[in-house]
N, C-alpha and C positions, 0 to 999 in steps of 0.2 A: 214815613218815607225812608229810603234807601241813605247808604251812608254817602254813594255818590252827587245824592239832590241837595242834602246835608251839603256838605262842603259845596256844590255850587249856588249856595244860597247866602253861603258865607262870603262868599268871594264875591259877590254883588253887593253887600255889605259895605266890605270893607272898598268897594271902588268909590261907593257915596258917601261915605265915612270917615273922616280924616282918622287915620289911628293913633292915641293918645298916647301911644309909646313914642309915635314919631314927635310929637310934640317935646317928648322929654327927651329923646334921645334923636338929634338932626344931626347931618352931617359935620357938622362943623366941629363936632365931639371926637373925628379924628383926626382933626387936624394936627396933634402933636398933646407930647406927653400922658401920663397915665389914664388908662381909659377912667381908674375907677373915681379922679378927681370930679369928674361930670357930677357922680349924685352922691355926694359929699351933706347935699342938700336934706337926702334923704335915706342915709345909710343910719342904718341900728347901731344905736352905744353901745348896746349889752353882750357881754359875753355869753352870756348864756340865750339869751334869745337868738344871736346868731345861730348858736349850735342847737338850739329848736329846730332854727330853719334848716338847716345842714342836715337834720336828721328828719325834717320833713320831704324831703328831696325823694321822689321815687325812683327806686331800683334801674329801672330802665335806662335813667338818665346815665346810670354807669357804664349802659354798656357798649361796646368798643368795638362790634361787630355792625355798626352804621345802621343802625336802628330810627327808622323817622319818627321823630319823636311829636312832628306836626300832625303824620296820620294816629299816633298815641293819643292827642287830646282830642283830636277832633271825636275819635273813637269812643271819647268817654262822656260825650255829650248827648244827652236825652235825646228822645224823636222831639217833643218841641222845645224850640230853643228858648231860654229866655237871655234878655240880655244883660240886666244884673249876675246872674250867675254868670254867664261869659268874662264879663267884667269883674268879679271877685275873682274868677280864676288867673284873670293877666293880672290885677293886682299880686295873687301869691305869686304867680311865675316871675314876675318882675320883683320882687322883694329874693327869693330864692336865686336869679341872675346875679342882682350885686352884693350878698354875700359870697358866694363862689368866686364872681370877680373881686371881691376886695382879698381874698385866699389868695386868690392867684397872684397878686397884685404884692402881698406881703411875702409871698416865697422868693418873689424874683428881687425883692430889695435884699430879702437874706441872704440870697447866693451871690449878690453883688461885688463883695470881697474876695473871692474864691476865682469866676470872672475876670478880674483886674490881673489876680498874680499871673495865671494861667498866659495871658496876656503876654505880658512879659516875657516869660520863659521863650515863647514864639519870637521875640524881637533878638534874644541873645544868640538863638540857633541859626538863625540869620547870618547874625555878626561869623559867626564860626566856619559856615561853608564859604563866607565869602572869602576867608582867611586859606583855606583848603586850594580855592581856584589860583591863588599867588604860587603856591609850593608846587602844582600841577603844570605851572606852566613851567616855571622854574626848572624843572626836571626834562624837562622836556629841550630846552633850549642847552642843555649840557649833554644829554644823550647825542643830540647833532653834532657838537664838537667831535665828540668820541669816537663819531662813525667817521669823520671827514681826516681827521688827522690818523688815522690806520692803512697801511701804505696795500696795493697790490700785491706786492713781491713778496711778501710773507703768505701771502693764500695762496699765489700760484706753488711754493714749493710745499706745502702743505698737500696740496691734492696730488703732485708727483709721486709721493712717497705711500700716498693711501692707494693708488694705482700699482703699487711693486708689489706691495702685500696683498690686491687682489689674485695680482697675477699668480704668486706664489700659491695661495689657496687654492685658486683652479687647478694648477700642475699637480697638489695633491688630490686635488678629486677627481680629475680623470683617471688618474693613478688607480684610486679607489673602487671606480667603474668599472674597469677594467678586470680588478678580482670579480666584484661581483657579478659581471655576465659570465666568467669563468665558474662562482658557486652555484649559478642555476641548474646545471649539468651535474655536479656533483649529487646536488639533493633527487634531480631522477635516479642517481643509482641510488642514493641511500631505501628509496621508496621501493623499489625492485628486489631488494632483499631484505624488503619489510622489520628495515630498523628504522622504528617510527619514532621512538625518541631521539637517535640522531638527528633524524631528519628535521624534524622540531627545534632544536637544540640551532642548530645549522640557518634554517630558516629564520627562527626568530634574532639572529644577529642578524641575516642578511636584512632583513626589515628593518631593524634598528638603523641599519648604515643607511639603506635607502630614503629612511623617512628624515635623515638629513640633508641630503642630494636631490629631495624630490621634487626641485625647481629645475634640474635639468628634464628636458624632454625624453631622452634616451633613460632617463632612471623614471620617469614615471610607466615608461612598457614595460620593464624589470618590474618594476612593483606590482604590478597589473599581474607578471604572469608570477609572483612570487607571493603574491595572495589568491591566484588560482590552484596552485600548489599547495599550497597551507589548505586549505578547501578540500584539499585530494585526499591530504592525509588524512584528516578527521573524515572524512565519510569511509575511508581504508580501516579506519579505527574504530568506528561508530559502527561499520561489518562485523571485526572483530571479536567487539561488545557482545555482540547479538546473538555472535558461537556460544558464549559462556551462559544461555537464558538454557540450554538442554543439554549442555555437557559440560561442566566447572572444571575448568581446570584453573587450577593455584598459580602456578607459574605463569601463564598468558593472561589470565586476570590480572597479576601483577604489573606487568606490562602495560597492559590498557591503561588501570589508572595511574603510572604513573606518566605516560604519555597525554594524558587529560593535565596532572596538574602543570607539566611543564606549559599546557595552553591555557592553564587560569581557568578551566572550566570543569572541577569539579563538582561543583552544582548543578551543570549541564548534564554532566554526566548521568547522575544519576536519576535527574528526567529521565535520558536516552536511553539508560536501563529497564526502569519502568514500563515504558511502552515498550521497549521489548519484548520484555515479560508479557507482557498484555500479546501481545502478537504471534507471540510462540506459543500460548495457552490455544489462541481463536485458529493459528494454523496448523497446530498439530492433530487440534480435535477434528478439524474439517477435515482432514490429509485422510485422520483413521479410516474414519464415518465415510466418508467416499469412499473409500479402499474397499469396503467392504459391501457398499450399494450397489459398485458396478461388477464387485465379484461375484453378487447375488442376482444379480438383472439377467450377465448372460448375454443379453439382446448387443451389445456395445451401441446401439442407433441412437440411444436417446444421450444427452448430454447432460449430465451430474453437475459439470463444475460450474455453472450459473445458478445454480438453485444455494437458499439458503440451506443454512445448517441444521434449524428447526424441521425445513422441508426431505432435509438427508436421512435427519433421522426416522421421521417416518416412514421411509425408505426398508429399515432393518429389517429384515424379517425373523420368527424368532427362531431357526437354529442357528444365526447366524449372531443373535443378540448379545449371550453370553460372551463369546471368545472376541467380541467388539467390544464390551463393554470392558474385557481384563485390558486388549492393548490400551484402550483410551485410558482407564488408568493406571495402566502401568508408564502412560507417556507423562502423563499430567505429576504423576509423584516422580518424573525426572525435573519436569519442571520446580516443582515445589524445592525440592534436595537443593538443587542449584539454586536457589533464593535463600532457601537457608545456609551454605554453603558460603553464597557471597555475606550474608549477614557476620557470620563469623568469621569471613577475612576482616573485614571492618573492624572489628572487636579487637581481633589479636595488631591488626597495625594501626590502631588508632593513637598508637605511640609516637609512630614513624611519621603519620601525617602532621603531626604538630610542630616535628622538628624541620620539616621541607616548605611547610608553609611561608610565603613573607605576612612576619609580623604578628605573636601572638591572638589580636584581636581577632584576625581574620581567620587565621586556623582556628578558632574557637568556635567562631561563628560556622566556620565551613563543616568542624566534625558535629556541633549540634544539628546543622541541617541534614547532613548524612544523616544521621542516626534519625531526628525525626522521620526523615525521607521511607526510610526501611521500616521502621516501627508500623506508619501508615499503609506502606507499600502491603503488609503482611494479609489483612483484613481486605484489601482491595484486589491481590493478587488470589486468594481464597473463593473471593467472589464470582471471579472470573470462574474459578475451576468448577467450582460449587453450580454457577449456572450451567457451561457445557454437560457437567454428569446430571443433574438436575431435567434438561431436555431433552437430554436422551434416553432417558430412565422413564419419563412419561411421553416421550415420542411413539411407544411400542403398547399393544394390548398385553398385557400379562395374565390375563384370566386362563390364556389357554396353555400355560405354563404346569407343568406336573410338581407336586408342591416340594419337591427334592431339589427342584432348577431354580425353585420360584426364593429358598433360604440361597442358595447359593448364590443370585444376585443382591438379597438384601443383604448378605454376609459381604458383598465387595462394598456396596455402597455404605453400609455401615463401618466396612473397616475406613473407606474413603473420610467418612465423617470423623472419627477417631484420629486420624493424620490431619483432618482442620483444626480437630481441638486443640490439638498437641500443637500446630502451627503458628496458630493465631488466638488460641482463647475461646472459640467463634462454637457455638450451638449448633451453626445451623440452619436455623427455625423452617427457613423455606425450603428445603432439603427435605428433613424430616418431615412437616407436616404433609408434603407433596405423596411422600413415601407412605406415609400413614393413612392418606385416605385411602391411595390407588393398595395398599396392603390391607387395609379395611375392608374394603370390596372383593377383593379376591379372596382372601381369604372367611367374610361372609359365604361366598358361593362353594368355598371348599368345604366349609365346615357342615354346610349345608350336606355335600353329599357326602361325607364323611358319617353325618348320624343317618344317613340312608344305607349306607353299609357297613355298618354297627349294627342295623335293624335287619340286614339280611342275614348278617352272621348270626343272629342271634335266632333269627326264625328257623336257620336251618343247625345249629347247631344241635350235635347230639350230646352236649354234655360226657363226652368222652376225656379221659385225664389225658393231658400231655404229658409226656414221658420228658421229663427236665433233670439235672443236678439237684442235688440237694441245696448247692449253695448257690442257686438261681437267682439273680434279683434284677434289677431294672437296668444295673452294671455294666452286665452282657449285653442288651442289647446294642446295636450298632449305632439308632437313633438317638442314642444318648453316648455318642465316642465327643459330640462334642464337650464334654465334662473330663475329658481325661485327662488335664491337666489338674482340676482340682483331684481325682481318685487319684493319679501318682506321688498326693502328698505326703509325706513324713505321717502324718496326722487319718489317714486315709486308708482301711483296707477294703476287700473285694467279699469280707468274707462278714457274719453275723456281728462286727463290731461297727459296720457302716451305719447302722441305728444308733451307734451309743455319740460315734462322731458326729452324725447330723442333731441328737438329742442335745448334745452342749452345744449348740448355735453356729457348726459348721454350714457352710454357703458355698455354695458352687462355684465359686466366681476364680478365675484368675485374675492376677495383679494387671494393671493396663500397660499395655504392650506401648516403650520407647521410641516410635519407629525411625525420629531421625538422631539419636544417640547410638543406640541399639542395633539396630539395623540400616545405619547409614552405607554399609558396605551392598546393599542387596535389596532388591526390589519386595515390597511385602505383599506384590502381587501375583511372584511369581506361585505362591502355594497352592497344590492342588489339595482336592479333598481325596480325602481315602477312602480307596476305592478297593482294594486289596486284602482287606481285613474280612475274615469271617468270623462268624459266631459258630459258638461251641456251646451251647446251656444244655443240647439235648443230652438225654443218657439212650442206652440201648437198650437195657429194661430196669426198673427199680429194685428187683430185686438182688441184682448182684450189681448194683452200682460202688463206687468207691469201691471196687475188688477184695471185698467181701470184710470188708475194715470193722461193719459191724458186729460184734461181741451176740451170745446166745443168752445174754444177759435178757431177763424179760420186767424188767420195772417199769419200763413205758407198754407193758403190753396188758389192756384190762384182763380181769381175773377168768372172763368169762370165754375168752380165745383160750385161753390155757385149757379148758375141759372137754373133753372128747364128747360125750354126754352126760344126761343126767335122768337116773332113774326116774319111770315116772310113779313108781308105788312112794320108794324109798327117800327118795328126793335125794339121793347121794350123788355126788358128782366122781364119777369115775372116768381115768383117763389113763392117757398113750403115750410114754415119753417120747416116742419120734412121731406120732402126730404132734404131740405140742410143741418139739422145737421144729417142725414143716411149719406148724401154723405164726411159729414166732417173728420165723422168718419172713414173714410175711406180715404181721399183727405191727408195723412202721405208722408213726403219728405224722403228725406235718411238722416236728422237729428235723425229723431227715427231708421229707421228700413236700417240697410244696407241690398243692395240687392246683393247678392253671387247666385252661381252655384253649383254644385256638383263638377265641374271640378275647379272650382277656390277653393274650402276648397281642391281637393287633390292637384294641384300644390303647394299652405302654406306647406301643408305637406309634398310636399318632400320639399320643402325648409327650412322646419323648420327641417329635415333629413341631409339636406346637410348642415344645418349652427353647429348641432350636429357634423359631422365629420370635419368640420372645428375647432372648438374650438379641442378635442380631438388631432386632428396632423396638426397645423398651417402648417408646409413647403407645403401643398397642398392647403389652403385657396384659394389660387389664383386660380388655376385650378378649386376647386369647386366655385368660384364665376363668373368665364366663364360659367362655365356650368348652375349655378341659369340663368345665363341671356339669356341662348338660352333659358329656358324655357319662361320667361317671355316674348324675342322675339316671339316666336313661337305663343302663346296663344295672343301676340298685333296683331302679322302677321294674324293670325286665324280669328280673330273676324272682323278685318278692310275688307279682302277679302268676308267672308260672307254676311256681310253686310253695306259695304260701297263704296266697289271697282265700281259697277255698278251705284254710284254720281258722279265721274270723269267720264266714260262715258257720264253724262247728262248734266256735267258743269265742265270742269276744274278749274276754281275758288271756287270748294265746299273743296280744298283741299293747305292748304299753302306747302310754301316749304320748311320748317322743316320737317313738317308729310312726305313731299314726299320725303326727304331724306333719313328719318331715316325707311321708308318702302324699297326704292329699295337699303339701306344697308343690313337690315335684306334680300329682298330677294337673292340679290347675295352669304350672308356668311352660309344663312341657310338653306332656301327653294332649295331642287334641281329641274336638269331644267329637264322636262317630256318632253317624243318622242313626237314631232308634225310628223301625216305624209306625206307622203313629202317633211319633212324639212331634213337636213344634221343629222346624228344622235349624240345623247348627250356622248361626254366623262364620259361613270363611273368613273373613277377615282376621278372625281372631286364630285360625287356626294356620295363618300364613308360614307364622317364625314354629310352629309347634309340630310337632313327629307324631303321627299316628303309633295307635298302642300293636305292638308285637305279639303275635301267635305265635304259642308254644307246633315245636313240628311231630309232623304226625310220626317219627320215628321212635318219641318217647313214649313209652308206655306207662303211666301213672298207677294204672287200676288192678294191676298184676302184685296177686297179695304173695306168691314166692320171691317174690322181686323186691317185698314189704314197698312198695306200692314206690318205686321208683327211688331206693332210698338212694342207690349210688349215684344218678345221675343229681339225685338232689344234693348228695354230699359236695360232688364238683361242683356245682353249680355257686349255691352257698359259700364253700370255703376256698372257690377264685374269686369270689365275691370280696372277702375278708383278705385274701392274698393281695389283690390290688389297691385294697384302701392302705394296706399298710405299707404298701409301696408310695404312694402319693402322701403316709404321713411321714418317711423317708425324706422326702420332697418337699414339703412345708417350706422348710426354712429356706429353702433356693427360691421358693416363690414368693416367700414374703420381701427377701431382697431385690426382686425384678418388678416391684409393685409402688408407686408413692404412697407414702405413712396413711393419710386420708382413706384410701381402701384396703389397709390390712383386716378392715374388720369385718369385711363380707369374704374373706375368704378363711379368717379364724372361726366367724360364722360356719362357711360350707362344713369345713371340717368338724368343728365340734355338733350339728346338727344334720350333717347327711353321714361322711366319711368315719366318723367316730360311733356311726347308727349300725356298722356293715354288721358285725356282730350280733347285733340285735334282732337280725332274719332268721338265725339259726332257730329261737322258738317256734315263732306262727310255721316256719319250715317244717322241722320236725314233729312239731304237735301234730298236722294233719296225717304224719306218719304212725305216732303213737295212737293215734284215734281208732285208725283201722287195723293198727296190727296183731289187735284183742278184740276178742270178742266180748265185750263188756255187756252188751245186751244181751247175750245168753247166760251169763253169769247172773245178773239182775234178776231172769226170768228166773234161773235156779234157786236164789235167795227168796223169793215171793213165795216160793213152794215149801219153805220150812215153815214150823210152828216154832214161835217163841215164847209160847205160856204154856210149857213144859211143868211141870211140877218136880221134878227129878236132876240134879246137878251130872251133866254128862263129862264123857271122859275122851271121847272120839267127837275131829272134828268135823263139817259137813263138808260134802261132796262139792258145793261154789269152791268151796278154797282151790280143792285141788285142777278145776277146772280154770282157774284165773293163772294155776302156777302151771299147767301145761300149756297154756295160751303165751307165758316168759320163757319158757324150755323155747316155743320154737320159733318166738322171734331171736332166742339169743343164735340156735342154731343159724338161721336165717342171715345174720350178721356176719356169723365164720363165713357163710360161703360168699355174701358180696362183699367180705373183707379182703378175700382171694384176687377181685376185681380191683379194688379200689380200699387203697390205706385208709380207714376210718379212725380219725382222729380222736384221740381219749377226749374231748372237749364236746365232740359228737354222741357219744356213747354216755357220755352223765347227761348230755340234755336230753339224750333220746331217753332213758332207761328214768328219768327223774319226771319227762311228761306221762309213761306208760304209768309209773308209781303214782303218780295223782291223778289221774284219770283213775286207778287201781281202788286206792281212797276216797275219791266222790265216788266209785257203783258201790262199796264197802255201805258209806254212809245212805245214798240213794237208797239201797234195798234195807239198810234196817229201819230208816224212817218210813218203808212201806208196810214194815207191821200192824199190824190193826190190833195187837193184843201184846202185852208182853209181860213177863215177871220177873223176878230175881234171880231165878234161874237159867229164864232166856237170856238175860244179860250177861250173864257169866256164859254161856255157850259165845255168845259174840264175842269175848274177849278171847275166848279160847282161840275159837276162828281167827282171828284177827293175826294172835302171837302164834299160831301155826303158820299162817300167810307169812310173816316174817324169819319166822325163822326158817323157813326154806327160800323163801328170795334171796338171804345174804349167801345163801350158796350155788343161786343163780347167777347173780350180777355181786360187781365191786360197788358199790354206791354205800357211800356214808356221809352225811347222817340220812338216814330216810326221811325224803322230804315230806310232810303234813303229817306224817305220824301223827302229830296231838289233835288232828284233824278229826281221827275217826277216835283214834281213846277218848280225848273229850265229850266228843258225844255220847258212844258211850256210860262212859262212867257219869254223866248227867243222871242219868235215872236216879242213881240212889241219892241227890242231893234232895235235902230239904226243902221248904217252899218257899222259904225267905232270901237260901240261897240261891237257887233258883232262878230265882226274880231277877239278880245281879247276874248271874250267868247267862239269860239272854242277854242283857242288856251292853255283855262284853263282847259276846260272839257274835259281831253281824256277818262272819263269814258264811254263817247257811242259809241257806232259803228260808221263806218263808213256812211251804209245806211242811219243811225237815224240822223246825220251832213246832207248827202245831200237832206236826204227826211226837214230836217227844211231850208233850202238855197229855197227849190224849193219852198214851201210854203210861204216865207214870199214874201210880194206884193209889200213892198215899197219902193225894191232896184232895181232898172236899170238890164240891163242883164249882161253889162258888170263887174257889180259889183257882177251879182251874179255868172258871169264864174270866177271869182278870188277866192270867199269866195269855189267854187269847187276844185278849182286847189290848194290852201289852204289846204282843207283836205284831198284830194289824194295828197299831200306830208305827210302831216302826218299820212297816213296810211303806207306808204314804210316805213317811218321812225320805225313805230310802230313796222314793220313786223322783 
């Protein structure tokens, strides 16, 4: 059953049940004294069986938040009851009662003593107030005497005389009154010829007097209109203020504050400043920017001055952009000057203020607050500016800006940002980055057409020389005038020491412009750009350039201009002393006269363009110095494929493997890949950011062998190649300075693997000129036609010789006349004359390894051949030391080596072919066969190996 059947099954129980506690414990048990006397009968001796019980006591019974302790037991009774156990249980509860009662019972006899005194004490405090109510009265019944025996006549004359001295009082305050409706009048005029601290001065006494009289009615209308007053002036004064936010002046400034301190509110003040500031910032730039929306509109119908400022600016249109954007900051840095202006009033009389102040404390407090005041003001009035040029700088498109217009606004807002720094400390950030994307994009889309006409110039270029100064360099041109502060340095000249200055780590840079020490007197926006200047690099012709300064001295002029002709029996070089000094005069390296393009002064130029908008907004330097180097790729890529590309065709060795790196990087990142057809078609996507490859124009002629197959346009071509990398390594160190540390090393990269490479075209270039300018294949076929197992030691050498050295007679002639055209550099002339001599050397070696017989005697004809070939080339060409020489005498002189040595002399020379190894095996006569199937088997290993 339930617990509630339980208990009422109890409670029927106990109604037919007398309960055996009541038998022990009846009423009569309270009748008087200690309860716990009753069971005296049945209380435990023992000490320690009590404290059994005490500790048999459950938990609950302690606790003191009214816990029923009736539904506790009943709760702890089984489903069936019995009633022994019920009954053992009131036995312990009733044993566990009167030990706690007899506790209780022994604490209240303990405190009995304690009780009693307390007692007492209460009886004595008694005795004491009743003694208090005697004195109370006592005093009271003597105060009545005191009042009854004090006569009238003494209080009536008393109040007489306090009546005369009112009187008296009044006569002087009306008196009083009387000025002061007379001062009200005074302080209008004071305000009318705007002496404000008179008036102040004036005021605050007449306030002083009124605020004692201001129980008369007549003086609370005075005060009324003499706190109207005071109110006049400060907002007269608070106008005042307002002048000084776009024009400072020292003397009126003065004035204002100290018309502020005489009203206790120079900490008002310079709130009221502030927002000034702030208001002269939002109304000057609005003023412009409309000024200029409705001078553009035209229409006057529609109405400007509701619209925001955001909305105005997009308004500008862009010829109108520029010369808005100079007043707007030309107004905004009057603004600034004047903030800093007041800043340094502050400073210098922050002396003054301490002495005028009441009470060090407060001056203390007052010039800290100023000065924090300003300190904050700086960063906050920046902001304001920073936002106006900020909105209206991306209120307008700039794409369709010419990129001449497009530096000369980032060259304001950059200067604008150079005047924050210097103001406030301040980056920036949102400024510039705002600048950098919208300069990102435009300048993507210029760059874009910029390698679209590069690629014009280039297809239509005729590699024709530009006729320049000798001392020509990137200097002159105009796009780089913005450097002319660093070239007018001490340190700086215009002439062949500009490399040695840039090679000791000179930087292009000027020291950072002061502008409010410096140019506190003048606006730094008034500067135009120059426009005025021209360039002067051309000459009228090179060869009477420098009016005739140069000497008939011929050391830079190779050996081979010097010679009129050269016989062709005798091989003697006979000559004309005034052809040779005609031809001297002429025979100029690229020590006098560099050789440039059209197409390489416009590349300078935009590079001298793009290094302009780099200084202007450095966080983009990087970006435009990728893009300088696609040009500079583009134009190495250009001229290599024009005229070089078809030397690896003729010789894979015409080209190292640096050049051929740094060619199939450019072409994979830059060159895109053109439909072959029937090949798989090309991904556009990848060819988005990539320039189609350049065709050479049909006005060059390559294949015209009097012309030696294009040499001069090659020479231009090549050595403005060379001309402009060592322009740009001129340049380095200006770049590496307008770069953060983290990417110096992709452009020490370009350089030392594209721009450091230009040099390096000069061979594949020239090779394919030396290939065709001999006929080497007739010479071959000549050599095929002698016998070399002669028996007879000869004395005369054979007819290839003289055919290879008539083939040098008339490329050297060939040289004088396109030297006529075009200065060929002694640098040209060893590589050209150095490829024609090894190409000379392989047909040499080519035709004697075509022998099919040879002897001791043929070999000695070969050597003969060989040192007749030389000793009439030194009288063709200047070239020392003849390159491969030991190319062909080694093999040669092979024959007569032994078989042991032999062995070891293939095994050194992997410079020949394979053919060339077995055609010398089969020839030589004085090894065995078995020895000479080894020295075969020998070299077809070291061909696999080779392969």
């Amino acid at each position: 059953m339930d617990l509630k059947t339980r208990i009422k099954s109890i409670l029927k129980k106990q109604d037919s049940v007398a309960s055996s506690t009541e038998e022990v414990i009846n009423h009569d048990s309270f009748s008087g004294g200690p309860v716990v006397t009753k069971y005296k009968q049945v209380k435990p001796s023992n000490p320690h069986e009590e404290q059994e019980i005490l500790d048999s006591i459950e938990k609950i019974y302690y606790n003191t938040e009214g816990i029923d302790t009736s539904h506790f037991e009943l709760r702890k009774q089984p489903e069936v009851l019995d009633l022994g156990d019920i009954d053992l249980d009131r036995i312990r509860l009733r044993k566990q009662l009167q030990v706690v009662s007899k506790k209780v019972s022994d604490l209240v006899l303990q405190n009995h003593p304690a009780y009693a005194q307390e007692l007492q004490r209460v009886m004595d405090l008694q005795k004491t107030l009743q003694y208090a109510s005697v004195i109370c009265a006592n005093g009271r019944s003597q105060l009545s005497v005191a009042r009854n025996t004090f006569t009238a006549a003494s209080l009536n004359m008393l109040a007489s005389y306090r009546k005369r001295q009112q009187l008296v009082s009044l006569l002087k305050s009306l008196r009083t009154i009387k000025t002061l409706q007379r001062t009200d009048v005074r302080l209008r005029e004071l305000m009318e010829e705007e002496d404000y601290c008179g008036a102040i001065q004036l005021c605050l006494e007449c306030q002083k007097a009124a605020s004692t009289y201001r129980h008369f009615t007549c003086i609370s209308e005075l005060n009324s209109k003499l706190q109207d007053t005071l109110v006049m002036i400060e907002e007269q004064i608070d106008v005042a203020l307002s002048k000084t936010c776009s024009n400072f002046d020292e003397a009126h400034y003065e004035k204002v504050q100290t018309a502020y301190r005489l009203l206790g509110k120079t900490q008002t003040a310079m709130d009221q400043l502030h927002m000034h500031f702030t208001s002269a910032i939002h109304n000057t730039a609005f003023q412009i920017v409309l000024g200029y929306v409705e001078l553009c509109s035209g229409t006057g119908r529609e109405n400007f001055h509701k619209r925001q400022y955001t909305d105005l600016c997009k308004n500008v249109t862009q010829e109108s952009f520029t010369p808005c954007l100079i007043d707007l900051s030309k107004a905004l840095w009057e603004v600034m000057k004047s903030y800093h202006k007041t800043m340094c009033w502050h400073e210098e009389h922050e002396e003054d203020s301490e002495e005028t102040e009441d009470g060090k404390a407060q001056a203390d407090f007052n010039k800290h607050y100023i000065k924090q005041k300003l300190e904050h003001g700086l960063s906050r009035i920046w902001q304001d500016v920073q936002s106006k040029v900020k909105m209206f700088v991306l209120g307008t498109d700039l794409s369709g800006f010419k990129l001449e217009e497009f530096i000369r606004v980032l060259d304001l807002v950059n200067r604008m940002i150079e005047i924050g720094e210097e103001f406030c400390r301040s980056k920036s950030e949102g400024l510039q980055d705002s600048l950098k994307q919208q300069s990102l994009n435009y300048f993507k889309n210029h760059h874009r057409y910029r390698m679209e006409e590069l690629r014009m110039f280039l297809e239509n270029e005729g590699w024709e020389m530009c006729p320049v100064k000798s001392s020509f360099s990137f200097v002159h041109l105009l796009e780089f005038r913005f450097m002319k502060s660093w070239m007018k340095s001490p340190n700086t000249s215009l002439n062949s020491s500009t490399a040695d200055d840039l090679s000791e780590g000179g930087v292009l840079n000027s020291s950072k412009r002061r502008y409010f020490v410096e140019e506190a007197g003048k606006n730094p926006f008034d500067e135009k750009p120059d426009e005025d200047e021209n360039e002067d690099f051309f000459s009228g012709s090179w060869d009477d350039e420098d009016n005739g300064d140069l000497s008939d001295s011929d050391s830079d002029v190779p050996d081979e201009l010097k010679q009129d002709y050269i016989d062709e029996l005798t091989g003697e070089g006979k000559s004309n002393s005034r052809q040779i000094k005609r031809r001297i005069s002429r025979g100029r390296n690229e020590k006098f006269i560099p050789i440039v393009t059209n197409t390489t002064l416009n590349v300078m130029r935009v590079i001298g363009k793009y290094m302009q908008m780099m200084t202007v907004l450095k966080p983009i330097a990087f970006d435009v110095i990728l893009c300088m180097s696609q040009l500079f790729d583009y134009y190495f890529y250009t001229v290599y494929s024009f005229f070089g590309a078809d030397a690896v065709l003729m010789h894979e060795r015409s080209i190292n493997n640096r050049l051929s790196m740094a060619l199939q990087r450019i072409h994979s990142n830059l060159i895109a890949e053109s439909h072959v057809p029937g090949a798989p078609p090309v991904d556009q996507t990848d060819n988005l950011e990539k320039m189609p490859q350049a065709y050479l124009s049909p006005i060059v002629d390559l294949h015209r062998k009097d012309q030696l197959y294009g040499l001069a346009e090659r020479v231009v071509a090549v050595e403005s190649l060379i001309f402009l990398a060592k322009q740009l390594d001129l340049l380095q160190p200006h770049l590496e300075s307008m770069i953060p540390s983290n990417k110096k090393a992709f452009l020490q990269q370009f350089f030392s693997q594209t721009v450091n490479m230009a040099e390096e075209v000069r061979k594949p270039v020239y090779w394919s000129v030396s290939t065709q300018a001999v006929n080497y294949d007739l010479v071959q076929g000549q050599m095929s036609s002698v016998r070399w197992d002669i028996k007879d030691i000869m004395s005369q050498h054979n007819p290839y010789v003289d055919s290879m050295l008539r083939g040098f007679e008339s490329v050297a002639q060939l040289l004088v006349e396109i030297n006529r055209r075009v200065p060929i550099p002694r640098v040209v002339y060893q590589t050209l004359w150095e490829h024609c001599v090894r190409l000379a050397n392989r047909t040499f070696v080519e035709g004697y390894s075509n022998a099919k017989k040879c002897s001791n005697e043929g070999r000695a004809l070969m050597q003969l051949d060989y040192q007749q070939f030389l000793m009439k080339l030194d009288t063709i060409i200047d070239l020392k030391p003849i390159p491969e020489k030991d190319f062909v005498e080694s093999y040669i002189k092979a024959y007569y080596l032994p078989e042991n040595q032999l062995d070891s002399w293939l095994q050194d020379h992997k410079e020949y072919s394979n053919k060339q190894f077995l055609a010398l095996i089969n020839s030589v006569d004085h090894i065995n066969k078995k020895s000479r199937q080894r020295l075969v088997n020998l070299v077809e290993d070291m061909d696999r190996n080779r392969r």
